[in-house]
C-alpha positions in Angstrom: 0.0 0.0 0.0 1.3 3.3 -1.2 1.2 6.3 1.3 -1.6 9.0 1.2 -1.7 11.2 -2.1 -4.0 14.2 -1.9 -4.6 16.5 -4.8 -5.0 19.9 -3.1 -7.3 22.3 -4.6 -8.0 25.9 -3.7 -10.3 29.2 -4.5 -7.9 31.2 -6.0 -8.2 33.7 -3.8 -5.1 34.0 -1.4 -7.6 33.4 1.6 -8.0 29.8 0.2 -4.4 29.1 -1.1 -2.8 30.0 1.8 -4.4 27.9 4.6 -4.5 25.4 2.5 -0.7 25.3 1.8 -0.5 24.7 5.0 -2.7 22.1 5.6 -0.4 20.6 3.1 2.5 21.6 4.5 1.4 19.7 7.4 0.5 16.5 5.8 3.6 16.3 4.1 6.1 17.0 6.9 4.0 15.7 9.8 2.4 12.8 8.3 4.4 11.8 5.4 1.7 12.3 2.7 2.5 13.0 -0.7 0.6 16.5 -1.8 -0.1 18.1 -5.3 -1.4 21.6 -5.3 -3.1 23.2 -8.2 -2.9 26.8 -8.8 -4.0 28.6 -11.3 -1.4 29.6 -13.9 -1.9 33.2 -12.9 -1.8 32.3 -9.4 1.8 30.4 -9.5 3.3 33.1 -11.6 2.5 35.9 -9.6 3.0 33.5 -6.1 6.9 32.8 -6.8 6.8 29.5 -4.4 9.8 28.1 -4.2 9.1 24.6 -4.7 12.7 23.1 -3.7 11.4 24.0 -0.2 9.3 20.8 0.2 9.8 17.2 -1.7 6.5 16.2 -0.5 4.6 18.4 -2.2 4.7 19.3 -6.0 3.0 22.2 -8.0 1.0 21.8 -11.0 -1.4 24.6 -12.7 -4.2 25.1 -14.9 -5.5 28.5 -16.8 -8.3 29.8 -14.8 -9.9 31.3 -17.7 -9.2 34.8 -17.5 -6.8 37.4 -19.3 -3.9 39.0 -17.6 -5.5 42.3 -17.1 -9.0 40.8 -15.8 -9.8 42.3 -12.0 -9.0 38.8 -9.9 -10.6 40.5 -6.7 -14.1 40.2 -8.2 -14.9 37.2 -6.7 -17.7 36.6 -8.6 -16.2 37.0 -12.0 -13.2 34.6 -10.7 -15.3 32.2 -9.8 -17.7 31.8 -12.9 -14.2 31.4 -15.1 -12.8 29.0 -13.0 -16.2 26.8 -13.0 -16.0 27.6 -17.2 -12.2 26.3 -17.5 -11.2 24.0 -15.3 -13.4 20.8 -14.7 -13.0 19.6 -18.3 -9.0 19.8 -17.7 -9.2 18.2 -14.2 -9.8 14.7 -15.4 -6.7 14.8 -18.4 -4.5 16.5 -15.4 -5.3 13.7 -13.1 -4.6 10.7 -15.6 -1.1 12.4 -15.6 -0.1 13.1 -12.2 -1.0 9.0 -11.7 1.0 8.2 -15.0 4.3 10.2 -13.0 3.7 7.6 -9.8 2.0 4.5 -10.7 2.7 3.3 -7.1 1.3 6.4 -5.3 -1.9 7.4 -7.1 -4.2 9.9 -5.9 -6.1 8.4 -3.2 -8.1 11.9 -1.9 -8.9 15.4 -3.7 -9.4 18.0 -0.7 -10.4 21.2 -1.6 -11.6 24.3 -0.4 -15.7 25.6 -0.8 -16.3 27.2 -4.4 -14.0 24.2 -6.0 -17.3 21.4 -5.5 -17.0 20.5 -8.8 -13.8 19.1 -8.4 -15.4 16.9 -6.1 -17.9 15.8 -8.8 -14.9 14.7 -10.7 -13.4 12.9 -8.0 -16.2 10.6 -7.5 -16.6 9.9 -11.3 -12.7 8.5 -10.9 -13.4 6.9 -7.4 -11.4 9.2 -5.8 -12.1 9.7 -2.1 -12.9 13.4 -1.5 -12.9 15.9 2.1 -13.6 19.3 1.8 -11.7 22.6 3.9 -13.5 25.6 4.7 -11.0 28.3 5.4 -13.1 30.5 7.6 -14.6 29.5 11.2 -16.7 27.1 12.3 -19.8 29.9 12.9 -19.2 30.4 9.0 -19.7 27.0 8.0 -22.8 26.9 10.7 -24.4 29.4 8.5 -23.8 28.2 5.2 -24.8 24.7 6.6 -28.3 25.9 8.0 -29.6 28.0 4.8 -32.6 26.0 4.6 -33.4 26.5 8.2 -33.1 29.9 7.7 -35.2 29.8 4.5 -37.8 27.6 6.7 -37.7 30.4 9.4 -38.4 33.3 7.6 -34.9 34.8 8.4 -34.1 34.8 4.8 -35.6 34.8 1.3 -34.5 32.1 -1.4 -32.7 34.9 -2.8 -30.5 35.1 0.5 -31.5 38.6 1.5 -32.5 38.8 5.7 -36.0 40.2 5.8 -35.8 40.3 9.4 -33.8 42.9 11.1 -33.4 41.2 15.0 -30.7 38.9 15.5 -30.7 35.9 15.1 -29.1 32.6 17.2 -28.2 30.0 14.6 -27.8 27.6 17.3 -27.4 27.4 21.4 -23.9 28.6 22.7 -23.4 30.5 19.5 -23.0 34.5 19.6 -26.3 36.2 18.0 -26.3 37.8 14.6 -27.1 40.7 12.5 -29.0 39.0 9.7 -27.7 41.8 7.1 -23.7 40.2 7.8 -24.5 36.6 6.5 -21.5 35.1 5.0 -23.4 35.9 2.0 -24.3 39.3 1.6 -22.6 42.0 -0.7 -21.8 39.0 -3.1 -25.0 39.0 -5.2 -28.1 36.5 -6.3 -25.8 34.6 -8.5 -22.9 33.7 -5.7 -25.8 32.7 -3.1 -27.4 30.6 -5.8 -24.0 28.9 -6.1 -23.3 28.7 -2.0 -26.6 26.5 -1.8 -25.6 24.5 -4.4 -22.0 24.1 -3.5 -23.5 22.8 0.2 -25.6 20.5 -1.4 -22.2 19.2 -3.7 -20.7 19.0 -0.1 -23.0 17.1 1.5 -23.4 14.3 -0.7 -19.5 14.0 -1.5 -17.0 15.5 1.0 -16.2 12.9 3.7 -15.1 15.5 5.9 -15.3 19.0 6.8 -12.5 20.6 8.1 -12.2 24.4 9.7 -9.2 26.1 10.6 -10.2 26.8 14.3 -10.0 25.4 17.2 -12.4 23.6 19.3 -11.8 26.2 22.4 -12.4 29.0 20.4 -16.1 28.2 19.2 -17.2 25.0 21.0 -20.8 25.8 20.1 -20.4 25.6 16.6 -18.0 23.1 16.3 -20.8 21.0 18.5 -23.4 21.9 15.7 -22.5 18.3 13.7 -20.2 15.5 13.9 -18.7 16.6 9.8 -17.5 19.7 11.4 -13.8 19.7 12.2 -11.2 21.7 13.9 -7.4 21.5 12.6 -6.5 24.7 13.1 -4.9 27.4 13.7 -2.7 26.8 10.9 0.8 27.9 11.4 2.9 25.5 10.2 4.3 27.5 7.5 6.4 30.1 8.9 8.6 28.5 10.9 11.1 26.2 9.8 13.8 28.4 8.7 11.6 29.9 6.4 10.6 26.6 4.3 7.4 25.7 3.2 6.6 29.6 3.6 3.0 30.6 2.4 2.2 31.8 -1.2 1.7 35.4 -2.0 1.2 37.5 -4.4 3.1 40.9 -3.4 6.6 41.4 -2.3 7.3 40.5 1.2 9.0 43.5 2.2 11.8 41.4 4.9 12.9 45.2 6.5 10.6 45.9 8.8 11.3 42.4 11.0 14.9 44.8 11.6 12.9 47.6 11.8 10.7 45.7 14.5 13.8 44.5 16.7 14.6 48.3 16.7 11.2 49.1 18.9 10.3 48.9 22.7 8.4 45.6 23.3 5.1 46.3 23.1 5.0 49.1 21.4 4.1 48.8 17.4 0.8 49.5 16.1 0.4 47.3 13.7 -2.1 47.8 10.7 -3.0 45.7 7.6 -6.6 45.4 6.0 -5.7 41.7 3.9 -5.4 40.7 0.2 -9.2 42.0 -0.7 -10.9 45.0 1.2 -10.3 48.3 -0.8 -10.5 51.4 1.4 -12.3 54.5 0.3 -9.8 57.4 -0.4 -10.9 59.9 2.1 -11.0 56.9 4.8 -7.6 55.9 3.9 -6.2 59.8 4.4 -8.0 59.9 7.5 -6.2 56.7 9.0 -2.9 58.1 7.6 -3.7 61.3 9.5 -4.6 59.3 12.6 -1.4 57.4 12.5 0.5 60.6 13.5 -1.5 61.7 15.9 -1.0 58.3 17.7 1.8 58.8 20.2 3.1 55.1 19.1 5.3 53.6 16.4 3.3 51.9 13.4 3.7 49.2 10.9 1.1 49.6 8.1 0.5 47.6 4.9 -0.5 49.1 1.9 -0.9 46.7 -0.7 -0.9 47.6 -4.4 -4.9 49.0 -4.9 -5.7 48.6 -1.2 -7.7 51.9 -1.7 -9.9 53.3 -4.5 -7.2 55.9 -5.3 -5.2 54.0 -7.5 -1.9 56.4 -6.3 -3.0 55.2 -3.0 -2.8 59.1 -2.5 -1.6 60.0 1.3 -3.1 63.6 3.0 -0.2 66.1 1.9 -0.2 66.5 5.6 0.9 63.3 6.9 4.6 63.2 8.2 4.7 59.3 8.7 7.9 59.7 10.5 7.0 57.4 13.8 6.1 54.4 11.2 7.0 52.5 8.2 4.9 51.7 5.5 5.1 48.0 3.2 3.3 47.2 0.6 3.2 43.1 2.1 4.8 41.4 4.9 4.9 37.9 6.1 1.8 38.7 8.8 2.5 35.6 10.6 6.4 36.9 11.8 5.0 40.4 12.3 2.4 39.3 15.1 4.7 37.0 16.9 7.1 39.9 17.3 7.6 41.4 20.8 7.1 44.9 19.6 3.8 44.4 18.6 1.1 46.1 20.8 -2.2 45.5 18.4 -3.8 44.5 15.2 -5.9 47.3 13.5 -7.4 44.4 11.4 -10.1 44.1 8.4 -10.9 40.9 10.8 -10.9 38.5 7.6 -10.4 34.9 9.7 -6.8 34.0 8.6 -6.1 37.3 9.8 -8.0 36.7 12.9 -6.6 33.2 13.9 -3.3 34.0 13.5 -3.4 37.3 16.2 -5.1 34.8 18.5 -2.5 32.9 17.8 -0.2 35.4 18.9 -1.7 36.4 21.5 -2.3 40.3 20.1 -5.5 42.5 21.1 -7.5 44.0 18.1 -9.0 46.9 16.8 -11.5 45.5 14.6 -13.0 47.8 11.1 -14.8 44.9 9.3 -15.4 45.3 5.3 -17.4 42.1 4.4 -18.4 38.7 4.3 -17.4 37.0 7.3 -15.8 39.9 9.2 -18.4 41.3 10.9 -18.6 37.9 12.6 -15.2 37.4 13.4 -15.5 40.6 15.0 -18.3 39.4 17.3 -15.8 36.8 18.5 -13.5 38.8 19.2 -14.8 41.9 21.1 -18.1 40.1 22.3 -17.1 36.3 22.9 -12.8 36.3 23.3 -13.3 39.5 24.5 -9.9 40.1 22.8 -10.6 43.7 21.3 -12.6 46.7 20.7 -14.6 48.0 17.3 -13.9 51.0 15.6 -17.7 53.2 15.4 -18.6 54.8 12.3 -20.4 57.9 11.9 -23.8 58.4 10.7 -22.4 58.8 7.2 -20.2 55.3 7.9 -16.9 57.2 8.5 -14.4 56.6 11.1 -12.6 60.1 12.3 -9.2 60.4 13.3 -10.0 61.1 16.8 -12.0 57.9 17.0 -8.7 55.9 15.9 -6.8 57.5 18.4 -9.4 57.4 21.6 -9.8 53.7 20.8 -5.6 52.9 20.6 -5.1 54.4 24.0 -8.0 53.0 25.4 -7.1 49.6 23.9 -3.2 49.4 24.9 -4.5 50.6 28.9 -6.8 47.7 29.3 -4.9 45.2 30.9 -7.9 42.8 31.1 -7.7 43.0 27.3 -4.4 41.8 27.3 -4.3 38.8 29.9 -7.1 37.6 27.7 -5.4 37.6 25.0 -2.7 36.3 26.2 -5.0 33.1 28.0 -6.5 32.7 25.0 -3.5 32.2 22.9 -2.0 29.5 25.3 -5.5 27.6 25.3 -5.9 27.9 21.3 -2.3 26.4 21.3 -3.1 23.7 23.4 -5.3 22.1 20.5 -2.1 21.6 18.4 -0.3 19.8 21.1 0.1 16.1 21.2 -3.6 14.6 22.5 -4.9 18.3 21.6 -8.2 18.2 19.8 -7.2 19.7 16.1 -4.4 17.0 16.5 -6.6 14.1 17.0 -8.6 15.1 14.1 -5.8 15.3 11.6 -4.6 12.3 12.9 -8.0 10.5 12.5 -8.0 11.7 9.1 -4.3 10.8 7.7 -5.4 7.1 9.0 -8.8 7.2 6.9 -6.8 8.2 4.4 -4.4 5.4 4.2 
């Protein structure tokens, strides 16, 4: 009997490929398991893995469809190309990977929600197939029960709320604003596919992982036995640097120096993730409220991470108590001592790994699943405090400021942060429960 093969494939979004890789990374250098990962040819280009950094896991691609020049942040747009393009080259792409290794074929295609027709393709080829949803567990809870919410009259078969209260999906689960569903923003045509990428789910993906932990939302992880913790997924930064995640911007490597220049404790950090896009007055009023923060800053602008494509800063910002990158490796930045707090967008990979760190957050979600990541952290962890908006949905200058100071003087803030990152830990630990699953898992597998 061969050992475990898994064909790995993600959204390609970098909150897919990223978690994923390390999932992989883990099968391969925990476990043993041979992986392939599909990327898009886009994807790899822009990604520059190095793939000497890992034996266990190879790299293949296919087009996703799309031209060069094509916005890849509409998610929408990526995913109806991808579901156009792909699945009639899966099948041709498998045949060859086997061809390569006769004696290690592949035994399991894992993939991550939005790829369920890869699944489809897997059990035409009698391929075993498990399925990894890269946001939490409360998430997947919601996604799972959109026929309950149908039934109740929470939501119409279009997916918008039509009641305003908040809703409990289930007991020991924080409530909800209706209007924040995983859902929403994302259009008739994406909700359509959601309920028919559960259903694709249900019927074909043996198991359902999350990367969370079973401390950090036992209610929903106690919704169903399909629904798995593995995470928090860290594996990939450590290591000397191999098996490091994919991305698609520079890593500026400076400010890690720059860092072991500051006071412990100190940094601000501030980074909004590889989607949301800021408006431009918003994005000059958080520049403006970085200097009058009496605190060092760290603060990622990414290539188009505001609607002023010069990413245009207020002629009267000085900058001079921060540095400015356009990407960093946000897993090294969080662990470093000179970090005091996360102004965070609140996306989950973003989340986990500041639990993981044991930082405190200022939370200013955008979309999707944000706004209830943020109810985790400020109203469940109790790990961090919101940004509020105006009437006209702004945040001012002075509220960024008032909110820091209040933040880095609440010391109950930070011993729970700092508890909650040693019990979040604990789950990766030998006999912890993300372990056990993964364990459970790499044995099915074989």
């Amino acid at each position: 009997m061969g050992i475990p093969h898994f064909l790995a494939i993600p959204f390609q979004v970098l909150g897919h490929i990223n978690p994923l890789t390390q999932l992989s990374n883990v099968l391969a250098k925990h476990y043993g398991c041979k992986v392939t990962f599909l990327n898009s040819e886009f994807n790899h280009k822009r990604a520059k893995i190095d793939e000497s950094s890992s034996k266990m896991i190879k790299f293949v691609t296919l087009p996703d469809g799309l031209d060069h020049e094509d916005n890849r942040s509409d998610l929408s747009k990526v995913l109806h190309s991808i579901k156009s393009t792909m699945p009639s080259l899966l099948p041709k792409l498998i045949q060859d990977i086997n061809a390569l290794d006769f004696e290690n074929k592949i035994t399991c295609i894992l993939v991550t929600v939005n790829m369920g027709w890869a699944l489809e393709i897997g059990h035409q080829l009698g391929i075993k197939c498990a399925a990894f949803f890269p946001f939490s567990a409360t998430s997947l809870a919601s996604v799972h029960f959109i026929p309950k919410l149908m039934k109740d009259g929470i939501i119409d078969s279009d997916g918008n709320p039509i009641k305003s209260q908040e809703i409990q999906i289930f007991p020991n689960m924080p409530k909800m604003d209706p209007k924040h569903v995983l859902w929403c923003n994302l259009g008739n045509e994406f909700f359509k596919h959601l309920v028919q990428e559960m259903k694709t789910m249900e019927l074909l993906a043996e198991w359902w992982f999350c990367n969370s932990a079973y401390d950090l939302e036992p209610g929903a992880l106690s919704i169903s036995p399909r629904f798995l913790s593995i995470g928090p997924l860290m594996e990939s930064d450590n290591n000397n640097n191999n098996n490091k995640s994919s991305s698609f911007w520079q890593e500026d490597t400076t400010c890690l120096e720059w860092l072991d220049q500051q006071q412990p404790q100190s940094v601000v950090y501030v980074s909004f993730g590889s989607l949301a896009v800021m408006e431009s007055n918003q994005f000059k009023e958080l520049a403006l409220a970085l200097d009058l923060i009496d605190k060092p800053f760290l603060w990622v602008v990414r290539p188009g991470s505001n609607d002023d494509k010069n990413n245009a800063f207020p002629n009267e910002f000085h900058g001079n108590k921060g540095k400015i990158v356009s990407w960093v490796s946000q897993k090294k930045i969080l662990q470093h001592a000179a970090i005091s707090c996360f102004i965070s967008h609140c996306g989950w990979n973003s989340t986990i790994e500041g639990v993981y760190s044991g930082v405190s957050f200022l939370c200013w979600p955008f979309f999707i699943d944000q706004f209830w990541n943020k109810s985790y952290i400020c109203d469940v962890w109790k790990v961090g405090m919101e940004l509020a908006k105006d009437e006209n949905g702004f945040i001012s200058k002075e509220e960024i400021r008032k909110k820091v100071e209040q933040l880095l003087g609440d010391e109950g803030i930070r011993e729970r942060s700092s508890k909650l990152k040693e019990v979040t830990r604990k789950n990766l630990g030998e006999g912890g429960q993300s372990s056990k699953n993964l364990e459970k898992f790499v044995n099915w597998a074989k």
